[in-house]
N, CA, C and O of each residue as an XYZ file, in Angstrom:
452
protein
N     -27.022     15.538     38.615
C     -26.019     15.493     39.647
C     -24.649     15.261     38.996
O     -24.564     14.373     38.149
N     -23.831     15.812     39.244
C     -21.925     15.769     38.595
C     -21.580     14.797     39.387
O     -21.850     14.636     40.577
N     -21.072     14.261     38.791
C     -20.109     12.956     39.440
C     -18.635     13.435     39.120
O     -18.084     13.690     38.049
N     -18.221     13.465     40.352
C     -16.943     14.709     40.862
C     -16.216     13.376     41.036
O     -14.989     13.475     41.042
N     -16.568     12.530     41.135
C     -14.681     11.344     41.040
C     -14.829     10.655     39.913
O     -14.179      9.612     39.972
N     -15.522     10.814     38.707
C     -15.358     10.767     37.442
C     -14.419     11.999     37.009
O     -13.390     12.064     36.336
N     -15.077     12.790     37.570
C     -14.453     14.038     36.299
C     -13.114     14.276     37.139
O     -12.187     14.738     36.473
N     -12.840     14.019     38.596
C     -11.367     13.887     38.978
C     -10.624     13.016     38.470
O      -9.443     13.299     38.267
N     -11.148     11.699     38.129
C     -10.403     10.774     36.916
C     -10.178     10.950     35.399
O      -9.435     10.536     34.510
N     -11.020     11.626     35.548
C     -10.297     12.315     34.055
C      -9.411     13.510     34.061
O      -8.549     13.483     33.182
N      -9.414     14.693     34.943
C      -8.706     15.497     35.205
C      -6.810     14.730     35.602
O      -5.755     15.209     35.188
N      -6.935     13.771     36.283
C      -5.998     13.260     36.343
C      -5.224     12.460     35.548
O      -4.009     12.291     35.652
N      -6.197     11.825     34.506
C      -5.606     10.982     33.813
C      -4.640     11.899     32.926
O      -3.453     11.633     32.737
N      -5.385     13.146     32.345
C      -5.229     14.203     31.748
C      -3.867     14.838     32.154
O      -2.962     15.184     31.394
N      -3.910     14.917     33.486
C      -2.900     16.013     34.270
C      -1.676     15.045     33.604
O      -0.802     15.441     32.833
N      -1.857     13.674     34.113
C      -0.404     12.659     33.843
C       0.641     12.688     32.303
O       1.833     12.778     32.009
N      -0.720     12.544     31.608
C      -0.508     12.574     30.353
C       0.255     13.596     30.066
O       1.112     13.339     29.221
N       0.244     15.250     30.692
C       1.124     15.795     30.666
C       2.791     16.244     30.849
O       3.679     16.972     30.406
N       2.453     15.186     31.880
C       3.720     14.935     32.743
C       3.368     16.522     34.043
O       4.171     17.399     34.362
N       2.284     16.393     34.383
C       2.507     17.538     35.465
C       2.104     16.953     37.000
O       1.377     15.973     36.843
N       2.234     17.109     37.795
C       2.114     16.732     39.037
C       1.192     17.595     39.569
O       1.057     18.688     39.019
N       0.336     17.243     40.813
C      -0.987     18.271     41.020
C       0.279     19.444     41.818
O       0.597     20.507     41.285
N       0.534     19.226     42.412
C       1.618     20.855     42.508
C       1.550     21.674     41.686
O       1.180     22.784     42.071
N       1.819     21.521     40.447
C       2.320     21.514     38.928
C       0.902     22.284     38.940
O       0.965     23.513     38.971
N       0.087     21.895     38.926
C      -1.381     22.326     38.253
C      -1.573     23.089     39.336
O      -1.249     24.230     39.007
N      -1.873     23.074     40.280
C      -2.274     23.615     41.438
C      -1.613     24.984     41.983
O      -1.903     25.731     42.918
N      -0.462     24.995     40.864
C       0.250     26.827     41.055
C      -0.005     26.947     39.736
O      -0.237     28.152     39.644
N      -0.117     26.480     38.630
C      -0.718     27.038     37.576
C      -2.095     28.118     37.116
O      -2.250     29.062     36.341
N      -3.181     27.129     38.371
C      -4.183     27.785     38.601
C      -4.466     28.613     39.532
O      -5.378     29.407     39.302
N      -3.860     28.661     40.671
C      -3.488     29.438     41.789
C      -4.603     28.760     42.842
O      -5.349     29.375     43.604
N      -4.502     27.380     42.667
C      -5.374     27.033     44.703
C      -4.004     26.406     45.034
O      -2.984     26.421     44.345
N      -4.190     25.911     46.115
C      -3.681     25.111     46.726
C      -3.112     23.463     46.719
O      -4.164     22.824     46.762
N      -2.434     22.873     46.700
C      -2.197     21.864     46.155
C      -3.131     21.065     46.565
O      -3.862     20.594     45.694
N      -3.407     20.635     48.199
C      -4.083     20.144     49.075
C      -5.735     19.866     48.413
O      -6.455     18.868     48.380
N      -5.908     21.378     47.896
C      -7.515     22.113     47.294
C      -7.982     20.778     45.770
O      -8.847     20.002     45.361
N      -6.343     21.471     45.441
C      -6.496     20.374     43.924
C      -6.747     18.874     43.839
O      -7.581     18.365     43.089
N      -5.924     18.192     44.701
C      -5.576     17.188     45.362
C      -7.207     16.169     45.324
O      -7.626     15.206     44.681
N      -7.908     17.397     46.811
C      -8.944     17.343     46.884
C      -9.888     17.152     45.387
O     -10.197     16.031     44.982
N     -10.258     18.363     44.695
C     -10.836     18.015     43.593
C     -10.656     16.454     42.517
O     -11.675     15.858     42.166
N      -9.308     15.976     42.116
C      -8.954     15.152     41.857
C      -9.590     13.801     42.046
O     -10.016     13.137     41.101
N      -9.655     13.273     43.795
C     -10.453     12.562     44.630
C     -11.758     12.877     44.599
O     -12.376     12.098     45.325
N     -12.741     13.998     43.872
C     -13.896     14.500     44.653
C     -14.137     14.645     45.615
O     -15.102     13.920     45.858
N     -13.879     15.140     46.379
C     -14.153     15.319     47.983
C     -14.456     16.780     47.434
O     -15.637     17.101     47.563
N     -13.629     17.731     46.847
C     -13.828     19.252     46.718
C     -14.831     19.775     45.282
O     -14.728     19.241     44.178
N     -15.501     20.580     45.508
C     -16.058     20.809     44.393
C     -15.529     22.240     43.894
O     -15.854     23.247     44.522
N     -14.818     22.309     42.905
C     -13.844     23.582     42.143
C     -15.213     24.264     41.417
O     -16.174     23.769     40.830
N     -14.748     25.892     41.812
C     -15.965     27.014     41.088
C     -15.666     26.714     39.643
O     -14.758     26.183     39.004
N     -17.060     27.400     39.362
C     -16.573     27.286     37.289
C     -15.102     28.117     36.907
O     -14.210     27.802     36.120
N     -15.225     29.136     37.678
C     -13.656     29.907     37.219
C     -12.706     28.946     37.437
O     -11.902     28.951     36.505
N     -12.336     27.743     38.651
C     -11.244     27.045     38.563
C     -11.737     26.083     37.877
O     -10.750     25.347     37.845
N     -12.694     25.434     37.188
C     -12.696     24.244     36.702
C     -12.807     24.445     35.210
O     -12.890     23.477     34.453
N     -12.810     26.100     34.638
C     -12.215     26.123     33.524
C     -11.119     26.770     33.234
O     -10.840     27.210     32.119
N     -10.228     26.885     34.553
C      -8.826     27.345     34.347
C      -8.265     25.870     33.921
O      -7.460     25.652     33.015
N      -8.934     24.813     34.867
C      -8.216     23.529     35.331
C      -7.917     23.049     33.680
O      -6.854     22.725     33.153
N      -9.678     23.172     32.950
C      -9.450     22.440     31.508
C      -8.713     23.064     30.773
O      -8.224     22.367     29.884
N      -8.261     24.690     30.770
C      -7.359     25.373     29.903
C      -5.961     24.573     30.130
O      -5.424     23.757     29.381
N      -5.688     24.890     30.952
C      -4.210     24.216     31.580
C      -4.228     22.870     30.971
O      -3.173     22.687     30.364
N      -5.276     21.548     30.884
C      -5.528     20.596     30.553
C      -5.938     20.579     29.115
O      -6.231     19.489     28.625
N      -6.007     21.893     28.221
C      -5.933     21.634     26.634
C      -7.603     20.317     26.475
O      -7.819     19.537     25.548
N      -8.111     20.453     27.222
C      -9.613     19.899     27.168
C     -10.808     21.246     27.171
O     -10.512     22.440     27.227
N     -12.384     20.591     27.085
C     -13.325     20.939     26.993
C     -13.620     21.440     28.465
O     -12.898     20.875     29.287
N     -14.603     22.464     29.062
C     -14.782     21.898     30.492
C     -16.294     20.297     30.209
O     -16.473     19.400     31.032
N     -17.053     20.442     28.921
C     -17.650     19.488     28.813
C     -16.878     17.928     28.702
O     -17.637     16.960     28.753
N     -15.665     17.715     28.580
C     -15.150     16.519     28.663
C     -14.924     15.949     30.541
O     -14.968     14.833     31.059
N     -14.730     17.063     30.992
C     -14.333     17.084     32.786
C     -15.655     16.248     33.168
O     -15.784     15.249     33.875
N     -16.994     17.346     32.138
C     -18.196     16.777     33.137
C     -18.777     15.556     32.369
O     -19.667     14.920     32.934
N     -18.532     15.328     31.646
C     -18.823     14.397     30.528
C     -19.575     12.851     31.206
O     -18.941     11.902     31.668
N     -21.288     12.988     31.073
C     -21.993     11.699     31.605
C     -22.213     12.515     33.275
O     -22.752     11.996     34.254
N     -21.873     13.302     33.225
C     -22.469     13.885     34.547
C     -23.842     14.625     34.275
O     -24.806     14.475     35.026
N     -23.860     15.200     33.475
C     -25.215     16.095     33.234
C     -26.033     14.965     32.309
O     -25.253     14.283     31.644
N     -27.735     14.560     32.095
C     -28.713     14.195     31.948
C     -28.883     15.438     30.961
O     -28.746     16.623     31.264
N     -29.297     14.772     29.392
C     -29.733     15.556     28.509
C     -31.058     15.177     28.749
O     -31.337     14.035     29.115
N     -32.269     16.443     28.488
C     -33.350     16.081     28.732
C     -33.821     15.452     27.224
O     -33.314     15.485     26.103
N     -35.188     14.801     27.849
C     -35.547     14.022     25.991
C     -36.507     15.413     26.049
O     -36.820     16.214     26.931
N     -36.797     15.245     24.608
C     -37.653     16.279     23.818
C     -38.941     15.687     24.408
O     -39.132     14.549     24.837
N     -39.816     16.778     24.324
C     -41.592     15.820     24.812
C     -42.318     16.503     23.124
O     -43.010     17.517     23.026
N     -41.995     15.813     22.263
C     -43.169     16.551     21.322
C     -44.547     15.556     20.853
O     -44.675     14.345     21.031
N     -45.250     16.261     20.374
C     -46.281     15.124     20.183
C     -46.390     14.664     18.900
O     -45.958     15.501     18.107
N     -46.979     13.207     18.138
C     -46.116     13.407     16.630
C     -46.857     14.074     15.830
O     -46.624     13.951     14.628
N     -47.833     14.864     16.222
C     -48.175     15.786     14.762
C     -47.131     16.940     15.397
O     -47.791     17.967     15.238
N     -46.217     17.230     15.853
C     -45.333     18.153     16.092
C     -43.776     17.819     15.378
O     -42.800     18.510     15.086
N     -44.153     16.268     15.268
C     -43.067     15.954     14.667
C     -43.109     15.695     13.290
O     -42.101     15.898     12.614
N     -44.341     15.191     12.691
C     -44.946     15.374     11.620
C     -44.648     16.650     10.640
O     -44.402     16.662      9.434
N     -44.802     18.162     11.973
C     -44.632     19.078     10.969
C     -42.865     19.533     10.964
O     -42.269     20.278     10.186
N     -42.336     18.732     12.196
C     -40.584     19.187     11.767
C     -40.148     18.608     10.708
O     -39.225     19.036     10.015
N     -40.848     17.492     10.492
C     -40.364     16.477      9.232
C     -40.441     16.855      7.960
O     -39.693     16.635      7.007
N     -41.786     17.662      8.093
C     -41.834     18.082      6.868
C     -41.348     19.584      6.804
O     -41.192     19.887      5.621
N     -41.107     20.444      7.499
C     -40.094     21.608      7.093
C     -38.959     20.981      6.996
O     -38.356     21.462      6.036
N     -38.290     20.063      7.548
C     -36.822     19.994      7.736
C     -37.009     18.975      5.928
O     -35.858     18.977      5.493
N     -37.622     18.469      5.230
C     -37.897     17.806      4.178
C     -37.524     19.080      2.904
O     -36.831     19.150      1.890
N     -38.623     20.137      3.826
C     -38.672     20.888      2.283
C     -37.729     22.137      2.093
O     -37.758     22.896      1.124
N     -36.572     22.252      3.595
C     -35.467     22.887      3.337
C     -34.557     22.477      2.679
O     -33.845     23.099      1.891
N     -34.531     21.187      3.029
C     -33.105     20.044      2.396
C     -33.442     20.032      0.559
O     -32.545     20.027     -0.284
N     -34.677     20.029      0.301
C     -35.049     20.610     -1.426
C     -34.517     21.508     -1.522
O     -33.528     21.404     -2.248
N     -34.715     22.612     -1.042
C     -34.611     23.913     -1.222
C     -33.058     23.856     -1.379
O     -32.552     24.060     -2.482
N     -32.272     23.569     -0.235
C     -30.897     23.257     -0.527
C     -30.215     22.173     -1.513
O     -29.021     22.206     -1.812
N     -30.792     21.569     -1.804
C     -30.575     20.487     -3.308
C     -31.025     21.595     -4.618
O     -30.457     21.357     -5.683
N     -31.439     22.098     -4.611
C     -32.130     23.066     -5.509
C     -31.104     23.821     -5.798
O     -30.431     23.513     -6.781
N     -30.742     25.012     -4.986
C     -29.266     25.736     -4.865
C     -28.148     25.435     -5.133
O     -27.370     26.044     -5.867
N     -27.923     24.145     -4.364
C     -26.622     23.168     -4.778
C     -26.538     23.017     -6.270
O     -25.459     23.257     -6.813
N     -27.712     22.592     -7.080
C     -27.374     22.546     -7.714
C     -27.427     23.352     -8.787
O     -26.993     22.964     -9.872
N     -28.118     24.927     -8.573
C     -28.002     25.923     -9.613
C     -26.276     26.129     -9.427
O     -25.424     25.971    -10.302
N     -26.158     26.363     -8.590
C     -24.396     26.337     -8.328
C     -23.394     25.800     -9.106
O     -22.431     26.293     -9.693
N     -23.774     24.828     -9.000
C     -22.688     23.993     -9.781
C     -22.706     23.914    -10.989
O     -21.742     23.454    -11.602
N     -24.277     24.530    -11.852
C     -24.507     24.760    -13.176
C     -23.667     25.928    -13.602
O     -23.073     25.971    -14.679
N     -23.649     27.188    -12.391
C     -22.658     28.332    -12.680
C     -21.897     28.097    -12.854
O     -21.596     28.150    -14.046
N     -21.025     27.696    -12.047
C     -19.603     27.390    -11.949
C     -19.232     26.421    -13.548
O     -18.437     26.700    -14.445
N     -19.827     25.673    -13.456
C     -19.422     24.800    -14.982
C     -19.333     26.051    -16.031
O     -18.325     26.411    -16.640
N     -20.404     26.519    -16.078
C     -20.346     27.686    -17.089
C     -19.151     28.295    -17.117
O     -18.431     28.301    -18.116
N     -18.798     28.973    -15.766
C     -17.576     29.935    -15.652
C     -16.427     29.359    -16.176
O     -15.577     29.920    -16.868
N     -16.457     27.995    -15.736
C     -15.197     27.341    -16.411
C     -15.063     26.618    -17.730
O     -14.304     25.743    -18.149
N     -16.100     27.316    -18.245
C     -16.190     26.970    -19.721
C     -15.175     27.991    -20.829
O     -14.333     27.837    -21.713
N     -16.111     29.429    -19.890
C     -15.678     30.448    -20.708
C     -13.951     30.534    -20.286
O     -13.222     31.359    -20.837
């Protein structure tokens, strides 16, 4: 569930910081002042097209607007599932220590010659 008078408190805090007034924003994006106003308070809920005009205008994320509104889900794995991420994600990070450091054996070379 979005919590729309969070993310109007941040939209606003935002707007101020600019020095713009919801007028100001509200012909920028083309609603209504009243519309904006509304959003601001939550009472209105702005489409994705205005609520990422709103963050352009606002030099933000639209994920900062909704920010603690959306529920990341947890992972469900079981631990021999995690068992085996552990160990690929183990024997890439070799693999990349490995590289790293043929690399840097080149390079010394090059700057030998």
């Amino acid at each position: 569930m979005v919590d729309y008078q969070s993310m109007g408190r941040r939209m606003k805090v935002k707007r101020r910081s600019k020095h713009l007034s919801q007028q100001d924003m509200a012909k920028m994006i083309g609603i209504s002042s009243s519309f904006y106003g509304n959003i601001e308070r939550g009472l209105r809920i702005p489409s994705i097209d205005t609520l990422v005009q709103i963050a352009n205008v606002l030099d933000v994320g639209v994920d900062y607007l909704l920010f603690n509104s959306l529920k990341a889900a947890k992972p469900q794995h079981t631990p021999e599932e995690m068992r085996l991420l552990a160990r690929y994600l183990r024997a890439r990070m070799a693999e990349l220590d490995y590289v790293d450091a043929g690399e840097e054996e080149e390079e010394e070379e090059e700057e030998e010659e």
